[in-house]
N, CA, C and O atoms as CSV, one atom per row, in Angstrom:
chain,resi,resn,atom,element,x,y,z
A,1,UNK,N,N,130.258,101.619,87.497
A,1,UNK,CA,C,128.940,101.264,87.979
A,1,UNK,C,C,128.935,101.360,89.492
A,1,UNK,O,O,129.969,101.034,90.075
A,2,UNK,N,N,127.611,101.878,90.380
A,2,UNK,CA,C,127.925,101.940,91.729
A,2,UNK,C,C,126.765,101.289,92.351
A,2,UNK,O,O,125.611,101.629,92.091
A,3,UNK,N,N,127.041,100.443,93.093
A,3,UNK,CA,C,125.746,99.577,93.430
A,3,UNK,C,C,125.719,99.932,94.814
A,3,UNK,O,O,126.637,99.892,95.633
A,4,UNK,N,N,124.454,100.307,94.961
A,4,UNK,CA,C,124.107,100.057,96.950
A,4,UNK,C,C,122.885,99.207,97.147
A,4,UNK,O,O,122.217,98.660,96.270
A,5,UNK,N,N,122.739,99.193,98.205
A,5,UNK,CA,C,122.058,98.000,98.802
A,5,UNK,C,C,121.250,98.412,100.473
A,5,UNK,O,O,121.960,98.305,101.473
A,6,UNK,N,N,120.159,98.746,100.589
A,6,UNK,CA,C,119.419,99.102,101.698
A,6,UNK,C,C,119.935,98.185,102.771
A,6,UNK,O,O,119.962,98.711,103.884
A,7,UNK,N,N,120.467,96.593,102.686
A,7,UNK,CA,C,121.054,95.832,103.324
A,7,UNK,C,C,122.461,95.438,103.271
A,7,UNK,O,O,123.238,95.586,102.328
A,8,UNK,N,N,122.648,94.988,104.258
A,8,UNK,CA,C,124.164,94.424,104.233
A,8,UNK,C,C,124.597,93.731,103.117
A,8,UNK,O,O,123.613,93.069,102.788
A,9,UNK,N,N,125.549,93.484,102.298
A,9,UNK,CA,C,126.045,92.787,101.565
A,9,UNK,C,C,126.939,92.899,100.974
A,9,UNK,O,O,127.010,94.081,100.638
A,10,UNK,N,N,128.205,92.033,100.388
A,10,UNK,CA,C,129.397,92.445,100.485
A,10,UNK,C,C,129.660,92.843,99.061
A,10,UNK,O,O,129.193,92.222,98.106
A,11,UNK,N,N,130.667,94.236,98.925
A,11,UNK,CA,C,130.577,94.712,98.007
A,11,UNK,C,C,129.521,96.023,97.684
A,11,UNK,O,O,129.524,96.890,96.810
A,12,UNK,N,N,128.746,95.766,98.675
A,12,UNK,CA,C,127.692,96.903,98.348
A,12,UNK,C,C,127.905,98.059,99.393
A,12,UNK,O,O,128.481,98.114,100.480
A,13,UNK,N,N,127.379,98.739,98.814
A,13,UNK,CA,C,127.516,100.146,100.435
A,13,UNK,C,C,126.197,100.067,101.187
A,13,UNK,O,O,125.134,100.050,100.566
A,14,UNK,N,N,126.253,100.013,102.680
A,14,UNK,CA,C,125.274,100.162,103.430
A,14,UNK,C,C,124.948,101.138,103.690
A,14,UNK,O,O,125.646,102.133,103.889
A,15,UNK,N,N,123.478,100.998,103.749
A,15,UNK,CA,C,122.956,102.424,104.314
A,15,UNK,C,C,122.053,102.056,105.285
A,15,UNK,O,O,121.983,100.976,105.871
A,16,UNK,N,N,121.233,103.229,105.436
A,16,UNK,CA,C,120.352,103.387,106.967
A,16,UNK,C,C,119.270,102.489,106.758
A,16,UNK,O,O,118.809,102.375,105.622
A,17,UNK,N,N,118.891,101.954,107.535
A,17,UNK,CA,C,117.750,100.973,107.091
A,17,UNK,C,C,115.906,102.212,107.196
A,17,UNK,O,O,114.744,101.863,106.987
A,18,UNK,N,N,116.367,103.346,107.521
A,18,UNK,CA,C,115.211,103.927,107.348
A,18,UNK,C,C,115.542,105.034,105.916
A,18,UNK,O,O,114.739,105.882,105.528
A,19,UNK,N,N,116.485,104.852,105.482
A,19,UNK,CA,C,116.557,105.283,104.243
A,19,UNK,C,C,115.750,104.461,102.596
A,19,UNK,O,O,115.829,103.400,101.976
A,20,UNK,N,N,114.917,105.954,102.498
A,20,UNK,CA,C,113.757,105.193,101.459
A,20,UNK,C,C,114.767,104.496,99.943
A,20,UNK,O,O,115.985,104.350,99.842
A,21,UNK,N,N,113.634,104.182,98.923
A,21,UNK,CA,C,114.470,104.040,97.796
A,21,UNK,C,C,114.712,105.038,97.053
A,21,UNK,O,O,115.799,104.995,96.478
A,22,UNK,N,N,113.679,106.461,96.757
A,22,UNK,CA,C,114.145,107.468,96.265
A,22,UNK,C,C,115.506,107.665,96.710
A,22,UNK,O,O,116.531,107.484,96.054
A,23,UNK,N,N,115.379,108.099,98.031
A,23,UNK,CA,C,116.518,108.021,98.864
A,23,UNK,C,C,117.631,107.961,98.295
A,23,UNK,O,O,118.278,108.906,97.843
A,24,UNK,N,N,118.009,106.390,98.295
A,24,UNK,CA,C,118.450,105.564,97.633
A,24,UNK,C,C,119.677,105.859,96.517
A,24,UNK,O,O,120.902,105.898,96.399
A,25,UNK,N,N,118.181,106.068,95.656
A,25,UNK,CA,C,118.918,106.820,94.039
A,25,UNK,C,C,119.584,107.718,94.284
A,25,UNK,O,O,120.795,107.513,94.372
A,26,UNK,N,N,119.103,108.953,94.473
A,26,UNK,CA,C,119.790,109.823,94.429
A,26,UNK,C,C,121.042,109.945,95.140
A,26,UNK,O,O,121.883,110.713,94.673
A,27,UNK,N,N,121.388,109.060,96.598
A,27,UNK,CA,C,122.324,109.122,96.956
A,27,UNK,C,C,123.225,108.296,95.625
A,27,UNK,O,O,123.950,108.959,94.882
A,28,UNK,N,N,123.088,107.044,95.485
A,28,UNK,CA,C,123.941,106.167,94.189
A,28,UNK,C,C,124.541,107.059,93.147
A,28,UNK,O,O,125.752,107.106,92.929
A,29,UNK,N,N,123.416,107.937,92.358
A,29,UNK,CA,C,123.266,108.552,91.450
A,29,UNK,C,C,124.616,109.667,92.029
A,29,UNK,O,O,125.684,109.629,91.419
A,30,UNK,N,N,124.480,110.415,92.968
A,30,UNK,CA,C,125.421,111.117,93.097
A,30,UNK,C,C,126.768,110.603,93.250
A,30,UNK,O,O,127.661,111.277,92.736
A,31,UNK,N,N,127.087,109.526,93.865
A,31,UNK,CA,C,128.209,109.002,94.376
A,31,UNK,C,C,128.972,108.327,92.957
A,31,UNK,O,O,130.184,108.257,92.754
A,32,UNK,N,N,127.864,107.865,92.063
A,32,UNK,CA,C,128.214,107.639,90.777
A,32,UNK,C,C,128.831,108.994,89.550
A,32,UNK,O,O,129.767,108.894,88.756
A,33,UNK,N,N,127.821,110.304,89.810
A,33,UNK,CA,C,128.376,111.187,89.177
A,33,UNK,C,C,129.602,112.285,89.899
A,33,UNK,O,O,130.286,113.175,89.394
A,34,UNK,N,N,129.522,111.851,91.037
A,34,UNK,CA,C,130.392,113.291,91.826
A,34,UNK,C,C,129.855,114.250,92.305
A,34,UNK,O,O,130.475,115.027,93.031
A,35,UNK,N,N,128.467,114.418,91.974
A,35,UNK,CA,C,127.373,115.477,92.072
A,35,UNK,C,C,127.071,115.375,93.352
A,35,UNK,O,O,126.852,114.341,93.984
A,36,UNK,N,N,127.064,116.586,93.763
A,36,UNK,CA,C,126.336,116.604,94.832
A,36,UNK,C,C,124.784,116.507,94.723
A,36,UNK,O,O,124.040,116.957,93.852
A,37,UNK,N,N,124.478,115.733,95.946
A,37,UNK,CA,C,123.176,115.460,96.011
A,37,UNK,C,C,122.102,116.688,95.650
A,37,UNK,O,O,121.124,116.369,94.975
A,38,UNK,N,N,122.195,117.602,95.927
A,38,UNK,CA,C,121.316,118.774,96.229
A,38,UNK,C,C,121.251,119.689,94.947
A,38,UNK,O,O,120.436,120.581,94.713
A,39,UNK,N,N,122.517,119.168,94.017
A,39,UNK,CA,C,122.369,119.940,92.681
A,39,UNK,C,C,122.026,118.857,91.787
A,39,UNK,O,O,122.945,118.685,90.987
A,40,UNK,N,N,121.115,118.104,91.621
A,40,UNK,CA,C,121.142,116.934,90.523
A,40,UNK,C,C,119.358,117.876,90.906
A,40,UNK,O,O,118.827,118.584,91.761
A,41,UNK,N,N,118.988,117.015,89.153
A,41,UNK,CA,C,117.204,117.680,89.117
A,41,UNK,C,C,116.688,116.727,90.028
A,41,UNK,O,O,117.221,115.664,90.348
A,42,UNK,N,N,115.513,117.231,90.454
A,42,UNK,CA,C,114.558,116.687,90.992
A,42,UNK,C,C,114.119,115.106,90.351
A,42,UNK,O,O,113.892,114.851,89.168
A,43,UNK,N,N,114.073,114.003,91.707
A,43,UNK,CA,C,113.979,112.828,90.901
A,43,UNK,C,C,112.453,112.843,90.337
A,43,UNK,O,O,112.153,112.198,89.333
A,44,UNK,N,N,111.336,113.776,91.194
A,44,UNK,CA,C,109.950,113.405,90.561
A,44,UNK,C,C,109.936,113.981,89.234
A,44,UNK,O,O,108.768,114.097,88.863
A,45,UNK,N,N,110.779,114.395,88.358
A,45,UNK,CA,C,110.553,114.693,87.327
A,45,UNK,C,C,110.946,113.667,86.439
A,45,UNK,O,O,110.748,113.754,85.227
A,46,UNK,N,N,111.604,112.502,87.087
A,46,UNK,CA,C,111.741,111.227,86.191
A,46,UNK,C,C,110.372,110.366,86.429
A,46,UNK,O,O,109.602,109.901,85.588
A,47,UNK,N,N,110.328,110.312,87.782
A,47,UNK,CA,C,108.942,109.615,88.329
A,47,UNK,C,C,108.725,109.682,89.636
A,47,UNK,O,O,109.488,110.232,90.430
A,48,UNK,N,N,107.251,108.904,90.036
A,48,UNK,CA,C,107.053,109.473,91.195
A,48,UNK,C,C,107.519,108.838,92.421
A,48,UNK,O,O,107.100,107.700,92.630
A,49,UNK,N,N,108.561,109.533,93.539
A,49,UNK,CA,C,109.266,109.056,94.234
A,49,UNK,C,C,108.143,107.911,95.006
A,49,UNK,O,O,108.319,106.693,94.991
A,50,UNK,N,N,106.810,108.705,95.757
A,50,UNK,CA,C,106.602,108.245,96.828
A,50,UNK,C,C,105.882,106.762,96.217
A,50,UNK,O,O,105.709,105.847,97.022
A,51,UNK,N,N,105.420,106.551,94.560
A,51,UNK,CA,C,105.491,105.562,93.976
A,51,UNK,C,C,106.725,104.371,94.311
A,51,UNK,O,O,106.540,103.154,94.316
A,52,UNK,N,N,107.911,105.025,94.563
A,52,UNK,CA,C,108.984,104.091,93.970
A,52,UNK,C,C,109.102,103.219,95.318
A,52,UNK,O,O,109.200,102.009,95.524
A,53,UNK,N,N,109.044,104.474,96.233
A,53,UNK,CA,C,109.194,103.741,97.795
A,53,UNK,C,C,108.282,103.075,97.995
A,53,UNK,O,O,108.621,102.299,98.889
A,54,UNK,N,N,106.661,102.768,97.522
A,54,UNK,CA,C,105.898,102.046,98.158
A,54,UNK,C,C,106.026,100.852,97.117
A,54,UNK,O,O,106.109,99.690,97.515
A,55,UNK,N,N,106.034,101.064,96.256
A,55,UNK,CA,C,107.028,99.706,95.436
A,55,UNK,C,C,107.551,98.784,95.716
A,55,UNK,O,O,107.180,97.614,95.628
A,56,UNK,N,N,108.476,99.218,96.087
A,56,UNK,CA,C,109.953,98.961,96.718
A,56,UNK,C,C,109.242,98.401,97.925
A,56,UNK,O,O,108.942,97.238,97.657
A,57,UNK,N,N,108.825,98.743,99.195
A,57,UNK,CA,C,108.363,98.507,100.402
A,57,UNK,C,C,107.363,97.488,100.393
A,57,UNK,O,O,107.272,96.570,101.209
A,58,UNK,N,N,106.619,97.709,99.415
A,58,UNK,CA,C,105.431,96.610,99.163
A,58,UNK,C,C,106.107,95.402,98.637
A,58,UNK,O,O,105.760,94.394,99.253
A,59,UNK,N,N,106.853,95.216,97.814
A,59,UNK,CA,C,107.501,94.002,97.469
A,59,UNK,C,C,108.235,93.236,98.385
A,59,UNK,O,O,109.050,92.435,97.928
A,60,UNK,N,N,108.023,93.386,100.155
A,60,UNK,CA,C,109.059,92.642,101.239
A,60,UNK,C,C,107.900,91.510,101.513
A,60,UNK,O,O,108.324,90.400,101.832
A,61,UNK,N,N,106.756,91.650,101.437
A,61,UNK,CA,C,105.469,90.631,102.637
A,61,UNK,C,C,104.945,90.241,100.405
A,61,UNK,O,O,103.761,90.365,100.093
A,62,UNK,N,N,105.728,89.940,99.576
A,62,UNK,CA,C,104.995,89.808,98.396
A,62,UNK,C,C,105.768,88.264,98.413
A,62,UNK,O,O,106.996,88.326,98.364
A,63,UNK,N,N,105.196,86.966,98.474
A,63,UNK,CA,C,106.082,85.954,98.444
A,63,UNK,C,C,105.927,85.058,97.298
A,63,UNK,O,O,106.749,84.255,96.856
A,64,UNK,N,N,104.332,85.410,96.742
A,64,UNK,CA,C,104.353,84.570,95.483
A,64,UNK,C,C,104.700,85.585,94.393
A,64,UNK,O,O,105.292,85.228,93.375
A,65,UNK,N,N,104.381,86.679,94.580
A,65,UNK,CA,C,104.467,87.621,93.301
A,65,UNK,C,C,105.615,87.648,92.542
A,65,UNK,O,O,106.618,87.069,92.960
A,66,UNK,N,N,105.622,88.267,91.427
A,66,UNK,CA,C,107.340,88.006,90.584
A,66,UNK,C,C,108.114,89.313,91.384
A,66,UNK,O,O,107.514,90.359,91.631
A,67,UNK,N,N,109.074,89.152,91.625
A,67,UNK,CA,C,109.939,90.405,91.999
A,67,UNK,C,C,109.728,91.337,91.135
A,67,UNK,O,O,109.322,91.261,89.975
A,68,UNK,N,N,110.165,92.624,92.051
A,68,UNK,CA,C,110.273,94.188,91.283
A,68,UNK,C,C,110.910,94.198,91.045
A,68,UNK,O,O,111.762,93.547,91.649
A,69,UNK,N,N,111.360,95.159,89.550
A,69,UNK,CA,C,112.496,95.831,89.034
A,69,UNK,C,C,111.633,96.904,88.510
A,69,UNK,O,O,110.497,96.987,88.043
A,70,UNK,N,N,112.760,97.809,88.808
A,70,UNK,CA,C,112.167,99.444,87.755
A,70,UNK,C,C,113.151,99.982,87.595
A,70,UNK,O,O,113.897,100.181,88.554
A,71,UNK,N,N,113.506,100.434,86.197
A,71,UNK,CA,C,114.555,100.512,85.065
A,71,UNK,C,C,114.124,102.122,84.927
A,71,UNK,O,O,112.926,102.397,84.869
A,72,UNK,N,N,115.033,103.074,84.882
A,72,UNK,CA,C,114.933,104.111,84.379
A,72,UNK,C,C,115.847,104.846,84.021
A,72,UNK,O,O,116.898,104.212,84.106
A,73,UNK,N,N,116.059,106.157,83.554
A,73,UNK,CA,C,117.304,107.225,83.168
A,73,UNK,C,C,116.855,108.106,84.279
A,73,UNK,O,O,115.716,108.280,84.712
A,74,UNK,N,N,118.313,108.774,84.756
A,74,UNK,CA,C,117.896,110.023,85.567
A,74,UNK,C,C,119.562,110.441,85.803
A,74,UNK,O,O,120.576,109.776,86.014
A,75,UNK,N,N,119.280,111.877,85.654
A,75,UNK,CA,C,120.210,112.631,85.478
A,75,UNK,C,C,121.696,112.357,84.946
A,75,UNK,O,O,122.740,112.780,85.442
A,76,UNK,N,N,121.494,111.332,83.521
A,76,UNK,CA,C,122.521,110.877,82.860
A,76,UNK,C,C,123.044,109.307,83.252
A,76,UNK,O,O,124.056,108.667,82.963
A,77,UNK,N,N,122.090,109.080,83.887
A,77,UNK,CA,C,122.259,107.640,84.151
A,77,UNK,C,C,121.392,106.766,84.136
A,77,UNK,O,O,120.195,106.979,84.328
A,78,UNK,N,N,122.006,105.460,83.858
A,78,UNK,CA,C,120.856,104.363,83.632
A,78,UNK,C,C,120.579,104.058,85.407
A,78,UNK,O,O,121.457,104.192,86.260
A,79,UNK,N,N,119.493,103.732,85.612
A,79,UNK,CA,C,119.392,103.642,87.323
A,79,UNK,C,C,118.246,102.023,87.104
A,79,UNK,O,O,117.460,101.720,86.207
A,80,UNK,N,N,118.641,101.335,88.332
A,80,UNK,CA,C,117.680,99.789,88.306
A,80,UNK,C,C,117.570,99.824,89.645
A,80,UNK,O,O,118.531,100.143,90.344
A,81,UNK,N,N,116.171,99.440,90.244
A,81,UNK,CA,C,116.029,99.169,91.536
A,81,UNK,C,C,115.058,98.553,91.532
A,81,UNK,O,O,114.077,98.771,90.821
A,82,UNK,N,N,115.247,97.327,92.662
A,82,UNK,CA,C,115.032,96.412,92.819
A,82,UNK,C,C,113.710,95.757,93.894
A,82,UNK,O,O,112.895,96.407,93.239
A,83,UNK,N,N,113.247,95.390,94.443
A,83,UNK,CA,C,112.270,95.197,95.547
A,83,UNK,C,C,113.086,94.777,96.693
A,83,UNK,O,O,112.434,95.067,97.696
A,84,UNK,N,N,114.130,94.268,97.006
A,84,UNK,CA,C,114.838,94.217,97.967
A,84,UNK,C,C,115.941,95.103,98.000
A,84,UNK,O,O,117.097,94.788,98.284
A,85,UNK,N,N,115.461,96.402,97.649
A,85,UNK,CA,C,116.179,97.595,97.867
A,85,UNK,C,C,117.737,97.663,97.429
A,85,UNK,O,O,118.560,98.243,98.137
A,86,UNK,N,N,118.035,97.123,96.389
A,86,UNK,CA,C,119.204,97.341,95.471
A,86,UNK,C,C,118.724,98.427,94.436
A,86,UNK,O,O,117.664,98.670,93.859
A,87,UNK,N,N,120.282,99.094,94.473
A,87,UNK,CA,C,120.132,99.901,93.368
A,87,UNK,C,C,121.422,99.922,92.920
A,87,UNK,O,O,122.469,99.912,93.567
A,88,UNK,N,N,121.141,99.965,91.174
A,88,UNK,CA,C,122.524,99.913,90.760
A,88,UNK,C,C,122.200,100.851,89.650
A,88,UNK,O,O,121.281,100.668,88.852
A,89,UNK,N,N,123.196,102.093,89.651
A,89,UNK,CA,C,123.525,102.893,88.679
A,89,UNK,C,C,124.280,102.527,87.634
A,89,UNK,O,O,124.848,101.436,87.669
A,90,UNK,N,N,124.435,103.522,86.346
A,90,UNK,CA,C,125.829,103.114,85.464
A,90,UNK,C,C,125.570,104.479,84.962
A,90,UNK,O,O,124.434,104.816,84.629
A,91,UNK,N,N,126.723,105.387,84.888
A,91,UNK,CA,C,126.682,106.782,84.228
A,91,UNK,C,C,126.786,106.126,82.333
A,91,UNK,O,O,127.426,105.282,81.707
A,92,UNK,N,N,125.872,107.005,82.105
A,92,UNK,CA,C,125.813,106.789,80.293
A,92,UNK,C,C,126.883,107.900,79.958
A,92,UNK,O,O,127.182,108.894,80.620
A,93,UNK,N,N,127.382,107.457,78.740
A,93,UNK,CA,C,128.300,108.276,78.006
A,93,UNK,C,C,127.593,109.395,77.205
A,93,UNK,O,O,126.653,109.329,76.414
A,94,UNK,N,N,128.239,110.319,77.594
A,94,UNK,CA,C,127.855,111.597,77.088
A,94,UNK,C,C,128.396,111.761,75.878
A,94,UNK,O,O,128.196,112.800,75.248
């Protein structure tokens, strides 16, 4: 399983804080399969990125609302991301 985290936290891998959540995935997603980034399909064909990022982005100033999660498959993996910009992969068995 490979978890990152838009923020600091231990155990997680940091990234750029102007790095979106599509972003995100696909970096996880690769680092989880070995794949290079640039040969995995297109994530808008799972869903729509610029959806995921305003999601994701909209859920920081949301204080009563229930937190985000969005659960999906993409390119052989189960993928979860979060509103405070976690993402955690798990490659499914082929």
């Amino acid at each position: 399983m490979y978890e990152q985290n838009m923020s600091t936290t231990m155990g997680a891998v940091e990234t750029a804080s102007a790095e979106s959540a599509s972003q995100a995935v696909v970096a996880a997603v690769a680092a989880e399969t070995g794949a290079d980034p640039m040969t995995l399909e297109p994530l808008y064909g799972v869903l729509d990125p610029d959806a995921l990022d305003a999601l994701v982005a909209g859920d920081e100033s949301a204080t009563t609302a229930p937190p985000v999660r969005v659960e999906f498959t993409y390119a052989g993996c189960a993928v979860s991301v979060t509103g405070d910009g976690a993402v955690d992969v798990t490659e499914l068995d082929r």
